[in-house]
CHARMM internal coordinates of N, CA and C (Angstrom, degrees):
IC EDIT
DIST 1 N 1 CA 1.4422
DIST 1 CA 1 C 1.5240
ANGL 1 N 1 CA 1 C 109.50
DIST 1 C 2 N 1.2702
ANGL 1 CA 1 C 2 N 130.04
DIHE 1 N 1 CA 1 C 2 N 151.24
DIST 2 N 2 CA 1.2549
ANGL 1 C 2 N 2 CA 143.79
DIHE 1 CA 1 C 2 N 2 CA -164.85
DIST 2 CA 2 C 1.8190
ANGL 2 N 2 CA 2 C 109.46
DIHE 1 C 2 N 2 CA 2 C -75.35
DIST 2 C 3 N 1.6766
ANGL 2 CA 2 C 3 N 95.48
DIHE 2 N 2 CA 2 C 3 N -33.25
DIST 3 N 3 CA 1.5634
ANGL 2 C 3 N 3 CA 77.41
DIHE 2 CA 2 C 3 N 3 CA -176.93
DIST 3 CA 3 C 1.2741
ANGL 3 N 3 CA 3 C 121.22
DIHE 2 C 3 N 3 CA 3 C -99.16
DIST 3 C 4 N 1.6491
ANGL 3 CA 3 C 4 N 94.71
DIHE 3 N 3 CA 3 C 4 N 6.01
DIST 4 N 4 CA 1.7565
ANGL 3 C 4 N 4 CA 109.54
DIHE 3 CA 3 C 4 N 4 CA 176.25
DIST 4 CA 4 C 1.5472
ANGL 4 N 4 CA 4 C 113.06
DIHE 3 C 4 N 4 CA 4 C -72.84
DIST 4 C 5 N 1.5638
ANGL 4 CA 4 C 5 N 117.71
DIHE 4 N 4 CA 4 C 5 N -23.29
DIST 5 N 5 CA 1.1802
ANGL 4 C 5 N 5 CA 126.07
DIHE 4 CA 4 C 5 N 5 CA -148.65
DIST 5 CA 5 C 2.1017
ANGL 5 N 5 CA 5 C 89.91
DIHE 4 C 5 N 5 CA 5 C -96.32
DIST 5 C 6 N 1.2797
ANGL 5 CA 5 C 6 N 102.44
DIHE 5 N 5 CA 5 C 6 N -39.95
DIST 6 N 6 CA 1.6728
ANGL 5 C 6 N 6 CA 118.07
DIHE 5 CA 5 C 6 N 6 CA -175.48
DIST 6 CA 6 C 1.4709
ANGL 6 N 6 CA 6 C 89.62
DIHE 5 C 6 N 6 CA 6 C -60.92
DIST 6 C 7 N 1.6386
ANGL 6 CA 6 C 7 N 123.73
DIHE 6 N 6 CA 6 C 7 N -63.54
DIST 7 N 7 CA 1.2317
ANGL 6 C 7 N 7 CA 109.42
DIHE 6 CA 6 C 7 N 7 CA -160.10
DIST 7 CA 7 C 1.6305
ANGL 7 N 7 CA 7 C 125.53
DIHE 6 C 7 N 7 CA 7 C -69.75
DIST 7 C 8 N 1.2297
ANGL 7 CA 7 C 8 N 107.78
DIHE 7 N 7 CA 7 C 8 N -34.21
DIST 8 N 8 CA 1.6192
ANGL 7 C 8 N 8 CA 118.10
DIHE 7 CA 7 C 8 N 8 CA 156.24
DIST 8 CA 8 C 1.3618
ANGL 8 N 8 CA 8 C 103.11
DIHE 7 C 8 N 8 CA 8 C -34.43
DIST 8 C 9 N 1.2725
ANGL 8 CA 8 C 9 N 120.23
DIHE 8 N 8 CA 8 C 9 N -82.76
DIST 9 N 9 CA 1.3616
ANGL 8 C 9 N 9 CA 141.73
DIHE 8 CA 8 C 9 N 9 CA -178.66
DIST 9 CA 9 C 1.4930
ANGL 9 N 9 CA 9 C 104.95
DIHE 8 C 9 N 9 CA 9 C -21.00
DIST 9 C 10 N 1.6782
ANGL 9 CA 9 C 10 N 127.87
DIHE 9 N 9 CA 9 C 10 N -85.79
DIST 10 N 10 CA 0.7722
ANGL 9 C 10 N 10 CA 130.24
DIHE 9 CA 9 C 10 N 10 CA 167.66
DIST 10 CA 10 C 1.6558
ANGL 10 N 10 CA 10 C 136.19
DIHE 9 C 10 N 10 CA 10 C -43.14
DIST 10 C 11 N 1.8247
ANGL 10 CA 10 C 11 N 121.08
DIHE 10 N 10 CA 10 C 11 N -26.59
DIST 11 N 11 CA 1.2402
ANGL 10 C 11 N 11 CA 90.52
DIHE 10 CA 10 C 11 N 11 CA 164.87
DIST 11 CA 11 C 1.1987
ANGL 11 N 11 CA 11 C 104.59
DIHE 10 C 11 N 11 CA 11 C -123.85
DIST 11 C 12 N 1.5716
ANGL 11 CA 11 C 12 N 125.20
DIHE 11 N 11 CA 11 C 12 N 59.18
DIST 12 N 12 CA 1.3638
ANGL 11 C 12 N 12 CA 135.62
DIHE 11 CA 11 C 12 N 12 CA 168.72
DIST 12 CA 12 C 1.6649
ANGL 12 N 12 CA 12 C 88.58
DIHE 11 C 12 N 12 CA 12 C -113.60
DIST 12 C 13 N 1.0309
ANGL 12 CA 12 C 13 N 129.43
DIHE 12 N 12 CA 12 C 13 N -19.40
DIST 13 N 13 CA 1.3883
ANGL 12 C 13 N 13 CA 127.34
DIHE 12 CA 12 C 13 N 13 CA -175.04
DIST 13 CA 13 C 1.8489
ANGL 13 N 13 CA 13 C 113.26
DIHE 12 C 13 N 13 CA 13 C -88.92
DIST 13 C 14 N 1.9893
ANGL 13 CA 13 C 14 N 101.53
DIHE 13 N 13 CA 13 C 14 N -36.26
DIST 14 N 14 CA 0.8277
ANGL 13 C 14 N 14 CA 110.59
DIHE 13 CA 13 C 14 N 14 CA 164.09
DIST 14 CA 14 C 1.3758
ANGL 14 N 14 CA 14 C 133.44
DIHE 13 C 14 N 14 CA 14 C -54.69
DIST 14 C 15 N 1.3680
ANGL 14 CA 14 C 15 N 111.98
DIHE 14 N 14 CA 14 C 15 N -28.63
DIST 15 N 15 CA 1.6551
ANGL 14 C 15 N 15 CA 129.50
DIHE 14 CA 14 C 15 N 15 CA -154.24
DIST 15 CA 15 C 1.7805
ANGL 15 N 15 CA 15 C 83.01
DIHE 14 C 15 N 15 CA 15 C -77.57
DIST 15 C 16 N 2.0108
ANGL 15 CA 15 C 16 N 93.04
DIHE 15 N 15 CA 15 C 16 N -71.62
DIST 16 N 16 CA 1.1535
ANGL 15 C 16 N 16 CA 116.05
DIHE 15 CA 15 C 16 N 16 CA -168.28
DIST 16 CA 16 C 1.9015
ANGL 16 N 16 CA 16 C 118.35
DIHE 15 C 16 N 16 CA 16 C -22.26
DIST 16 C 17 N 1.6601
ANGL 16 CA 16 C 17 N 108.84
DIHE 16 N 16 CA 16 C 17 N -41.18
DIST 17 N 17 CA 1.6844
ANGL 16 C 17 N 17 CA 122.91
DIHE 16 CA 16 C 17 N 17 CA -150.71
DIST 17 CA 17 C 1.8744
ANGL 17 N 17 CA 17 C 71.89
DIHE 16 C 17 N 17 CA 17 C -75.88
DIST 17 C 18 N 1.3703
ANGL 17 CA 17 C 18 N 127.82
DIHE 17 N 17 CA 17 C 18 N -26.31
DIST 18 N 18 CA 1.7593
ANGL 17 C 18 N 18 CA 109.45
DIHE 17 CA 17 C 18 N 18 CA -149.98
DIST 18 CA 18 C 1.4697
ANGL 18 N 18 CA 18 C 94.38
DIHE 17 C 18 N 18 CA 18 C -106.03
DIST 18 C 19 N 1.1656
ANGL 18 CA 18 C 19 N 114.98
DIHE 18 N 18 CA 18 C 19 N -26.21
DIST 19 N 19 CA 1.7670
ANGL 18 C 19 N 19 CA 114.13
DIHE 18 CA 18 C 19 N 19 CA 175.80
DIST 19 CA 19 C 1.3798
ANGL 19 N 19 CA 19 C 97.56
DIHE 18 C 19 N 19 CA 19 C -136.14
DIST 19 C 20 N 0.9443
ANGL 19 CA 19 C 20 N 137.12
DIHE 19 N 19 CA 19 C 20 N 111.65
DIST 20 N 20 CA 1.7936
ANGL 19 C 20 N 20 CA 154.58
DIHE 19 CA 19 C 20 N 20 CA 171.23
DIST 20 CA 20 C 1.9336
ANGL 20 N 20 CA 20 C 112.57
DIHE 19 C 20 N 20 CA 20 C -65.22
DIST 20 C 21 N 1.5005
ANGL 20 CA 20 C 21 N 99.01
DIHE 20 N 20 CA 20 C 21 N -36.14
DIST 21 N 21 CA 1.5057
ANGL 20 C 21 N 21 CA 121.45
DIHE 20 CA 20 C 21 N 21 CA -177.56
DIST 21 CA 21 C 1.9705
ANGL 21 N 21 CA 21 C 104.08
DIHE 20 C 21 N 21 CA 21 C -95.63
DIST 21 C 22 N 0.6146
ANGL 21 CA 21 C 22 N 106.01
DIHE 21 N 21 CA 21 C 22 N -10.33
DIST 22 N 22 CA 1.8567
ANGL 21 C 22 N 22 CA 113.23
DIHE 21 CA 21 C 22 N 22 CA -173.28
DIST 22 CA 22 C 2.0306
ANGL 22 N 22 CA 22 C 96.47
DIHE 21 C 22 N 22 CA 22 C -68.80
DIST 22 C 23 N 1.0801
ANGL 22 CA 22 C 23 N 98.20
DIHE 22 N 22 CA 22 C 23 N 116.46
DIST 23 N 23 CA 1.3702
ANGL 22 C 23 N 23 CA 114.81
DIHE 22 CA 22 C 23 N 23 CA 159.08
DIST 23 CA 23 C 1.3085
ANGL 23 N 23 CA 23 C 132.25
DIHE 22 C 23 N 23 CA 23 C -48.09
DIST 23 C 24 N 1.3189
ANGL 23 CA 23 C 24 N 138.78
DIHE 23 N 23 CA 23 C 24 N 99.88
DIST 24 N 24 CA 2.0637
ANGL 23 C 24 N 24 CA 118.32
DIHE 23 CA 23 C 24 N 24 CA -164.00
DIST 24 CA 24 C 1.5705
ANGL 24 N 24 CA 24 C 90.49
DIHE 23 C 24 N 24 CA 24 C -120.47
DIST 24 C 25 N 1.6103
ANGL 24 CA 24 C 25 N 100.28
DIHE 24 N 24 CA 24 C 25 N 152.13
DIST 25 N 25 CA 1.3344
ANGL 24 C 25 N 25 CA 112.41
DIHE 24 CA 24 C 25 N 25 CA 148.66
DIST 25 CA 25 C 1.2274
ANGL 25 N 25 CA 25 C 113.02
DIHE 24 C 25 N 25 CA 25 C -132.27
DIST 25 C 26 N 0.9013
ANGL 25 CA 25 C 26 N 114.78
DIHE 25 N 25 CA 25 C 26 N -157.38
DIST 26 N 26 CA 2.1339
ANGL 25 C 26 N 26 CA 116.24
DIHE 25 CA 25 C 26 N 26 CA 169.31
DIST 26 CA 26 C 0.9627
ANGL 26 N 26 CA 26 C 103.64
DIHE 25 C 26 N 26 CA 26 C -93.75
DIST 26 C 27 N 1.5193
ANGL 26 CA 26 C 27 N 136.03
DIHE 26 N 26 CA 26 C 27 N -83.06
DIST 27 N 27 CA 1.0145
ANGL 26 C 27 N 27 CA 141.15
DIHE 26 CA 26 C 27 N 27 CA -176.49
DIST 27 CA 27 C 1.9286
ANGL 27 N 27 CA 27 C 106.12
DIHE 26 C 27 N 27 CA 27 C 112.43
DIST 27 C 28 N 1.2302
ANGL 27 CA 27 C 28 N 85.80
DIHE 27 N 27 CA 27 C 28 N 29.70
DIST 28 N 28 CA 1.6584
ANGL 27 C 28 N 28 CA 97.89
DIHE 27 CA 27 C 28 N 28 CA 168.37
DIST 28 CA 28 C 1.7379
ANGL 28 N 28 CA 28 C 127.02
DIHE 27 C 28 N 28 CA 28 C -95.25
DIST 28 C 29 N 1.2371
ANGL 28 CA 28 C 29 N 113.24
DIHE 28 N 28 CA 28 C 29 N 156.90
DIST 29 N 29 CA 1.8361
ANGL 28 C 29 N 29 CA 102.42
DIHE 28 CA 28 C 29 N 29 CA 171.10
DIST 29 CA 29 C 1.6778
ANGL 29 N 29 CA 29 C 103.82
DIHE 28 C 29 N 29 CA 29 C -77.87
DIST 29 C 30 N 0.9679
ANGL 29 CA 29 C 30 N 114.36
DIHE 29 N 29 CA 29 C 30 N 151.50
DIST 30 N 30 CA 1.5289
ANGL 29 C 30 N 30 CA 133.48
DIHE 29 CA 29 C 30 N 30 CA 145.17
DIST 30 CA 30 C 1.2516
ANGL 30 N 30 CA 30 C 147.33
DIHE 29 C 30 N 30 CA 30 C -102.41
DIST 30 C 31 N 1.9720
ANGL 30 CA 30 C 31 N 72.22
DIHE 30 N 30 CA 30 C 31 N 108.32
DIST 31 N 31 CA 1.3844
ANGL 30 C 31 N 31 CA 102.92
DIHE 30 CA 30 C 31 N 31 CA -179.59
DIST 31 CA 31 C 1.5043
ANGL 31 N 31 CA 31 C 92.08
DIHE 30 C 31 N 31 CA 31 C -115.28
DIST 31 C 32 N 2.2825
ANGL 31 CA 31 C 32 N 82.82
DIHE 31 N 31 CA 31 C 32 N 163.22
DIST 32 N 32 CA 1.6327
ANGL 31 C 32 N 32 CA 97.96
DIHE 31 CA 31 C 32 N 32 CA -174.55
DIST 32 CA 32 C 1.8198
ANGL 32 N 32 CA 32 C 100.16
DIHE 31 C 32 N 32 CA 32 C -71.12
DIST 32 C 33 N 1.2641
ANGL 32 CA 32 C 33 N 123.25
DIHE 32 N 32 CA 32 C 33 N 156.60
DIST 33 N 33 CA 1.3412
ANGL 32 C 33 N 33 CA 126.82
DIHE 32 CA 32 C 33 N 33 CA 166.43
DIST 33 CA 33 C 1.6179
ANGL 33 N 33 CA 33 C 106.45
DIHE 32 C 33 N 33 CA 33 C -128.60
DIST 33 C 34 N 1.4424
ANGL 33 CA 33 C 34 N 75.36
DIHE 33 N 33 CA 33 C 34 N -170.93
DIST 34 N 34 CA 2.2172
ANGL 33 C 34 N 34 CA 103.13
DIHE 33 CA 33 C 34 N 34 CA 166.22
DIST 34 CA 34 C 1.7758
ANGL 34 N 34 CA 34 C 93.02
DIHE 33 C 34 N 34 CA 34 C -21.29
DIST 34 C 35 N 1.2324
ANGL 34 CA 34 C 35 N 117.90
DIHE 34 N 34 CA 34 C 35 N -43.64
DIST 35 N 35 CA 2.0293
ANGL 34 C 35 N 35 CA 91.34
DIHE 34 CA 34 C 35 N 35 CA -142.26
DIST 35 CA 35 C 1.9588
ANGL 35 N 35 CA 35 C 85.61
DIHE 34 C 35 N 35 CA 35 C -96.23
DIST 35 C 36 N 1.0345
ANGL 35 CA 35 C 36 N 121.78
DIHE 35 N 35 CA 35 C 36 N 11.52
DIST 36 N 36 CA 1.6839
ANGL 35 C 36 N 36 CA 122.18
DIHE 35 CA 35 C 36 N 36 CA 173.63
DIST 36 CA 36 C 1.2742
ANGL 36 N 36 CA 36 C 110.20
DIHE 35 C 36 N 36 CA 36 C -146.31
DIST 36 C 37 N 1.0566
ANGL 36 CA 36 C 37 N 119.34
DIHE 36 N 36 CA 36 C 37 N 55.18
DIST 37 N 37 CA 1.7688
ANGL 36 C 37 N 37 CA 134.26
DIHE 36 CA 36 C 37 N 37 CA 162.84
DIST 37 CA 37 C 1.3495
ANGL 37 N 37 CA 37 C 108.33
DIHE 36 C 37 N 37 CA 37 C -28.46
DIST 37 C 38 N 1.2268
ANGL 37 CA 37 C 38 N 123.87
DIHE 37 N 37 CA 37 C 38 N -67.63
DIST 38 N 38 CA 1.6676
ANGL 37 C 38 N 38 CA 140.65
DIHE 37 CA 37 C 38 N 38 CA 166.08
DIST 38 CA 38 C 1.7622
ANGL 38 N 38 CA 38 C 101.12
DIHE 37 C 38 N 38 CA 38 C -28.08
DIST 38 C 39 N 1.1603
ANGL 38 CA 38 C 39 N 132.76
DIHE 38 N 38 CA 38 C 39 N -42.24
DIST 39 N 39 CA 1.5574
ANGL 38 C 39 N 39 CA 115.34
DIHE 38 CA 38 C 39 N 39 CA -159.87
DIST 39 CA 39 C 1.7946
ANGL 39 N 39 CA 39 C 88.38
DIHE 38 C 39 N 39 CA 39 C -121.13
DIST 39 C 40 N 1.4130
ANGL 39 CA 39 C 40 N 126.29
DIHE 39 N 39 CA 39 C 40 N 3.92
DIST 40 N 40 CA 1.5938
ANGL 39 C 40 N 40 CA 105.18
DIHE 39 CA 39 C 40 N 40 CA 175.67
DIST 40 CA 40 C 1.5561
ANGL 40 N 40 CA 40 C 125.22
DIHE 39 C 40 N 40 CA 40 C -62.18
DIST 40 C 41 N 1.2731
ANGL 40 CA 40 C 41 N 96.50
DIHE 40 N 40 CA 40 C 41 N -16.03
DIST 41 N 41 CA 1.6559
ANGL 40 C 41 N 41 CA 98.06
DIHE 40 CA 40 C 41 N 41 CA 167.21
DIST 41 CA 41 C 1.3349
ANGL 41 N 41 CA 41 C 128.96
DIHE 40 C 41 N 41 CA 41 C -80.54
DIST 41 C 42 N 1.2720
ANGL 41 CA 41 C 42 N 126.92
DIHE 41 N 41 CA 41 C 42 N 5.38
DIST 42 N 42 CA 1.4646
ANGL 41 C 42 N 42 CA 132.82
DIHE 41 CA 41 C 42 N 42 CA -170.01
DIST 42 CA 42 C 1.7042
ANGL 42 N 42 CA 42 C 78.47
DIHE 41 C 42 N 42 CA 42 C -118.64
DIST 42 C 43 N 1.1203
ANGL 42 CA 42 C 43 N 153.90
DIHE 42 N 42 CA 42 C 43 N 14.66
DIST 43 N 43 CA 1.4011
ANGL 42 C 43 N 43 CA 137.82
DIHE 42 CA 42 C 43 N 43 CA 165.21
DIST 43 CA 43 C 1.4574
ANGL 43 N 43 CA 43 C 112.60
DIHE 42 C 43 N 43 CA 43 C -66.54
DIST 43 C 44 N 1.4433
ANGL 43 CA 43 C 44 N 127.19
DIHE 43 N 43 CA 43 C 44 N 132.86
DIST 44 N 44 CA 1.7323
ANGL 43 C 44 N 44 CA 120.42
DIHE 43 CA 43 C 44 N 44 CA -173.25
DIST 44 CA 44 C 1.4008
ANGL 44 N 44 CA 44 C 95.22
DIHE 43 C 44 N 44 CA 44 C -55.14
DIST 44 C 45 N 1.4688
ANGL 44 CA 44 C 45 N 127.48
DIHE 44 N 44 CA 44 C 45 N 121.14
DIST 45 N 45 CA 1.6126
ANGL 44 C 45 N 45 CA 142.34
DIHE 44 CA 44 C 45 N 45 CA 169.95
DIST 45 CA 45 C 1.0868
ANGL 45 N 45 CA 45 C 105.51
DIHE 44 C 45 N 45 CA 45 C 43.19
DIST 45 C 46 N 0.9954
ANGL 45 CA 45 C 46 N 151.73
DIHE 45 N 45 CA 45 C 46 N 51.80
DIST 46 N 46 CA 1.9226
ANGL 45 C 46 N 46 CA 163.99
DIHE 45 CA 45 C 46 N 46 CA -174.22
DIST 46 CA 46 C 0.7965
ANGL 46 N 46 CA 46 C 113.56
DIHE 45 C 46 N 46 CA 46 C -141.11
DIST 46 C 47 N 1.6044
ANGL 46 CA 46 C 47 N 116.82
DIHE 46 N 46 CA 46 C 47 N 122.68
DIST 47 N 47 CA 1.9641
ANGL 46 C 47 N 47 CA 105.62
DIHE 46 CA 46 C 47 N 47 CA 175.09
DIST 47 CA 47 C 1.8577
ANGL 47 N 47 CA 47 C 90.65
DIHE 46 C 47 N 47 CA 47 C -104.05
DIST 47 C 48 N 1.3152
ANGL 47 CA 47 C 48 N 122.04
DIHE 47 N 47 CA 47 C 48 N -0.63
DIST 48 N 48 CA 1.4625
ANGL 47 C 48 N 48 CA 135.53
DIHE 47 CA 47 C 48 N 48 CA -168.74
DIST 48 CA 48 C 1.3031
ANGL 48 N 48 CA 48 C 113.87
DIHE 47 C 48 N 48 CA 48 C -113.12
DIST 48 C 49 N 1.1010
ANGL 48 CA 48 C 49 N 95.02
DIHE 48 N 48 CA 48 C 49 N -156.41
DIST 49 N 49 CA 1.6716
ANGL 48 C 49 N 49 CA 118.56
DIHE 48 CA 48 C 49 N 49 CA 166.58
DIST 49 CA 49 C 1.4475
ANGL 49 N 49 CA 49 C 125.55
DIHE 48 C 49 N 49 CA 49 C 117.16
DIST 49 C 50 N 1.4243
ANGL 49 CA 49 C 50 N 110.31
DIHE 49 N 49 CA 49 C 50 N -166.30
DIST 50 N 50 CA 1.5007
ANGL 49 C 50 N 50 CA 107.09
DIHE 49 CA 49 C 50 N 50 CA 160.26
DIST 50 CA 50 C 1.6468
ANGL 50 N 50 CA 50 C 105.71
DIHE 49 C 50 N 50 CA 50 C -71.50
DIST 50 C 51 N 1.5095
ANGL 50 CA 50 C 51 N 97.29
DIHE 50 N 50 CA 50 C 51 N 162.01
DIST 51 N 51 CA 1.9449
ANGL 50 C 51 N 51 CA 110.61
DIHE 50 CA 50 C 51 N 51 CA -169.38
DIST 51 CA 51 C 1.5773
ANGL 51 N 51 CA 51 C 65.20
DIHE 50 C 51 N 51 CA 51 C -114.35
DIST 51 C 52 N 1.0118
ANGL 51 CA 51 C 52 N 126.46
DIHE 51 N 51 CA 51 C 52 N 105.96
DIST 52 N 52 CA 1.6899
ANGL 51 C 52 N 52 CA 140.93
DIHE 51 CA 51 C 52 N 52 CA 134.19
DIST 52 CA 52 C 1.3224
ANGL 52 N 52 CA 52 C 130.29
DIHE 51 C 52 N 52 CA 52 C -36.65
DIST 52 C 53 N 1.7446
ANGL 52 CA 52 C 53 N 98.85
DIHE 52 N 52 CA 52 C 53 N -46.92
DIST 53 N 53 CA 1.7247
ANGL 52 C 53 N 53 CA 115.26
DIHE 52 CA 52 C 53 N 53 CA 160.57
DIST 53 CA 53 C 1.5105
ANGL 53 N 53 CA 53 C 114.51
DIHE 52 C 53 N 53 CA 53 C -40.37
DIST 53 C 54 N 1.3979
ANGL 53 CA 53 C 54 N 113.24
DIHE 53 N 53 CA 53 C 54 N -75.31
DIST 54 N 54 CA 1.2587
ANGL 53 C 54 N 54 CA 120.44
DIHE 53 CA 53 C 54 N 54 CA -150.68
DIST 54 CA 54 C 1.5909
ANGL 54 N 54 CA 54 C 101.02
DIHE 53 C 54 N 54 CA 54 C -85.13
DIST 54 C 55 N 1.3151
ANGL 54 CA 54 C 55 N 127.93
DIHE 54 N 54 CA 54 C 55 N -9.47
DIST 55 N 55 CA 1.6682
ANGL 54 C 55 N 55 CA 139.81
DIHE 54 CA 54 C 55 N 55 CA -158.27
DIST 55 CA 55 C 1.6600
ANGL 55 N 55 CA 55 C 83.80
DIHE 54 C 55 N 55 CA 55 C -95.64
DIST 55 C 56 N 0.9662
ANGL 55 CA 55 C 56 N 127.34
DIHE 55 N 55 CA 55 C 56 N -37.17
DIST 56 N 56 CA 1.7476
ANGL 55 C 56 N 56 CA 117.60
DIHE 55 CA 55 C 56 N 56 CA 169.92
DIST 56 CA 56 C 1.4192
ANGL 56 N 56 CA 56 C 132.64
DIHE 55 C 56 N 56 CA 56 C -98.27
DIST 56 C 57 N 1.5642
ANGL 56 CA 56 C 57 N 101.29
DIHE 56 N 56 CA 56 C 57 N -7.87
DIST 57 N 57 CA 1.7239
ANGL 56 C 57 N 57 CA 115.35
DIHE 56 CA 56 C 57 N 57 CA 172.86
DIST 57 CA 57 C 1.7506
ANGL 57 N 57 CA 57 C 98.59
DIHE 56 C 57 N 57 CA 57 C -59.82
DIST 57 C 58 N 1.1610
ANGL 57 CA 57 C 58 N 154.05
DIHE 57 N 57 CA 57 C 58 N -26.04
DIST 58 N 58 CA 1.4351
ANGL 57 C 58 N 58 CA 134.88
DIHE 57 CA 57 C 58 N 58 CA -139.82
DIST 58 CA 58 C 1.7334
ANGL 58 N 58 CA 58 C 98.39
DIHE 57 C 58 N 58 CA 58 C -90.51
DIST 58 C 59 N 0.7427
ANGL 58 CA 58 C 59 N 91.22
DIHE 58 N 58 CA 58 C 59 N 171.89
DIST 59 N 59 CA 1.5284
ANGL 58 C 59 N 59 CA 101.03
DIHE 58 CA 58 C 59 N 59 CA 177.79
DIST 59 CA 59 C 1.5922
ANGL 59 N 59 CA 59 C 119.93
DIHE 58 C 59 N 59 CA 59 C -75.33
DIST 59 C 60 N 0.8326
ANGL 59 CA 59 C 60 N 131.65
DIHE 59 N 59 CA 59 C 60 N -16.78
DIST 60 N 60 CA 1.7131
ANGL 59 C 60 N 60 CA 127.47
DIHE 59 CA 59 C 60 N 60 CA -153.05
DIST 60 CA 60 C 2.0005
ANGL 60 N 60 CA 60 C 81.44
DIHE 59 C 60 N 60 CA 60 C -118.18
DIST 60 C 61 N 1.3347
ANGL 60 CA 60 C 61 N 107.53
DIHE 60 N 60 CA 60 C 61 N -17.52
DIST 61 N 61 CA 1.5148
ANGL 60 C 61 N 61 CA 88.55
DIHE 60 CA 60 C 61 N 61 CA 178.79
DIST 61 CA 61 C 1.3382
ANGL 61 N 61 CA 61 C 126.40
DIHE 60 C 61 N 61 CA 61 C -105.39
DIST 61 C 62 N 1.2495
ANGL 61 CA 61 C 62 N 127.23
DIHE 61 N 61 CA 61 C 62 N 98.24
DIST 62 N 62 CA 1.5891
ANGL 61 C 62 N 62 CA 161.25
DIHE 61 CA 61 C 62 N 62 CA 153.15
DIST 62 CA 62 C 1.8789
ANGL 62 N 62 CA 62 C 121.39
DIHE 61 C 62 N 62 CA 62 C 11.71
DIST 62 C 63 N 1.3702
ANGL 62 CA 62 C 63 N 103.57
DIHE 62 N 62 CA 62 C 63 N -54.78
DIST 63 N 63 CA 1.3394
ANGL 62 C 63 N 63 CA 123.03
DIHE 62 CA 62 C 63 N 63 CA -144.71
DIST 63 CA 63 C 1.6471
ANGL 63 N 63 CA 63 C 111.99
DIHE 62 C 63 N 63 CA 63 C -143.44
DIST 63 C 64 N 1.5887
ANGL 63 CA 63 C 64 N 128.85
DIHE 63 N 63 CA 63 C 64 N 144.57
DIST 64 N 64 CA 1.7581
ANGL 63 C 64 N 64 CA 108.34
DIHE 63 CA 63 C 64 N 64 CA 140.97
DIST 64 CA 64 C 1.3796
ANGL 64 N 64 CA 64 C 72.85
DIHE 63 C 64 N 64 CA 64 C -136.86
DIST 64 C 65 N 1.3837
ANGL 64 CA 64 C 65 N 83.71
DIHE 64 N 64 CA 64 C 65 N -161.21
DIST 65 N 65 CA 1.7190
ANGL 64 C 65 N 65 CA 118.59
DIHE 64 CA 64 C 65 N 65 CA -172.70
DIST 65 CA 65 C 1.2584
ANGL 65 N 65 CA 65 C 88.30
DIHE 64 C 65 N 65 CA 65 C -137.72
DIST 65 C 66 N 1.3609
ANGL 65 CA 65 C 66 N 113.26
DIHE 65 N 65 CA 65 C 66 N 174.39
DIST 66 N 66 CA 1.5657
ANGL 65 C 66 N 66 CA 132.16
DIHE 65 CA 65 C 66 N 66 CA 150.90
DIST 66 CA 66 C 1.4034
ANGL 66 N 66 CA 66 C 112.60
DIHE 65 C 66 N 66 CA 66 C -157.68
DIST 66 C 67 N 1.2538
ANGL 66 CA 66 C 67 N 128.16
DIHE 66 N 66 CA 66 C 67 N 141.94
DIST 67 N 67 CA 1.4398
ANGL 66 C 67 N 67 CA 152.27
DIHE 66 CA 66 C 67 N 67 CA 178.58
DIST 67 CA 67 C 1.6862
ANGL 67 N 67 CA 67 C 104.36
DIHE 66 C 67 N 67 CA 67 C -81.24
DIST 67 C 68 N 0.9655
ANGL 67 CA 67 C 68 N 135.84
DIHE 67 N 67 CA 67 C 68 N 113.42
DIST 68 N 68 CA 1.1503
ANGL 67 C 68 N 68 CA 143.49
DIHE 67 CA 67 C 68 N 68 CA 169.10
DIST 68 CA 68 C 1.6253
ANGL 68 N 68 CA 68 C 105.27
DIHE 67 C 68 N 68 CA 68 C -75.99
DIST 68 C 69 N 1.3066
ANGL 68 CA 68 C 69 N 143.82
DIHE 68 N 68 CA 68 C 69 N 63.72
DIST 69 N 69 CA 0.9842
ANGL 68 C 69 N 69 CA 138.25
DIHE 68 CA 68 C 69 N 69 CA -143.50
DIST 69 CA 69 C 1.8256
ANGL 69 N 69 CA 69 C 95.88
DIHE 68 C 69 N 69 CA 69 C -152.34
DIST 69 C 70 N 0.9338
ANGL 69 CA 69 C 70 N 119.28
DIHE 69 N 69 CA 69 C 70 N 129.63
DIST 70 N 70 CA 2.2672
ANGL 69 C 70 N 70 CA 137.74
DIHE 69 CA 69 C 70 N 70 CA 160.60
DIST 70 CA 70 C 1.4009
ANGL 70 N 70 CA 70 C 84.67
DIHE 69 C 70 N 70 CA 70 C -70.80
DIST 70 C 71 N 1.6338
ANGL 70 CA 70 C 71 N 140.48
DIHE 70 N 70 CA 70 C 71 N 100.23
DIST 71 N 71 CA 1.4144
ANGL 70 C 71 N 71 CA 100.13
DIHE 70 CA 70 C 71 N 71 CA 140.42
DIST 71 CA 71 C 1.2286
ANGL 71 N 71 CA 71 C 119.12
DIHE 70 C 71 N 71 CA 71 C -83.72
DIST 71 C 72 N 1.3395
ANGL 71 CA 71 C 72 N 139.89
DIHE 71 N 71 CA 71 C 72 N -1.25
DIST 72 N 72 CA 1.6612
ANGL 71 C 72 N 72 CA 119.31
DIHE 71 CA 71 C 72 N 72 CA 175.21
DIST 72 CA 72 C 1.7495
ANGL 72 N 72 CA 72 C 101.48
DIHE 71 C 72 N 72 CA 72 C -63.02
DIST 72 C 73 N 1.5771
ANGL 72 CA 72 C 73 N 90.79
DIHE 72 N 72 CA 72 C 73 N 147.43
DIST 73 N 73 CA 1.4077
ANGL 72 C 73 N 73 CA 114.46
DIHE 72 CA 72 C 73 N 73 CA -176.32
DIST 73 CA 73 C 1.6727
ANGL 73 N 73 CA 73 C 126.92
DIHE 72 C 73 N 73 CA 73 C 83.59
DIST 73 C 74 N 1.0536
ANGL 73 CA 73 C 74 N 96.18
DIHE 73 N 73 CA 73 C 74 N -16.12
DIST 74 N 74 CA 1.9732
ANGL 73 C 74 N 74 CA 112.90
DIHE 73 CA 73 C 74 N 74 CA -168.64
DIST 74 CA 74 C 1.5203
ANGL 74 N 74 CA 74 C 106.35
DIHE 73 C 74 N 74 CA 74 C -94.67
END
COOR INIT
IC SEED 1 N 1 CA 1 C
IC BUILD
């Protein structure tokens, strides 16, 4: 979503101006979004979500993780 991507943006930039060396991630799940249309249907019960892709493409952000994890059914 568009204003997910601004607000990342903005206080990953914020963090960044007060610690320059500070490590960021999002701290979102990953799911497919907007930038992989082709695989949003294999998301566990989601035709949406966060775009995980593009929520860690920016510059000021460092790091993800990912959970190797099925949650449908668990």
């Amino acid at each position: 979503m568009a204003w997910e991507l601004g607000w990342i943006q903005e206080m990953a930039s914020f963090v960044k101006s007060i610690d320059s060396n500070h490590l960021l991630t999002v701290g979102m799940e990953g799911f497919d979004g907007d930038s992989m249309p082709e695989k949003k249907a294999i998301n566990p019960g989601y035709q949406g979500g966060t775009d995980f892709i593009s929520n860690h493409l920016m510059k000021k952000i460092d790091f993800t993780t990912i959970l190797p994890t099925v949650w449908e059914g668990r």
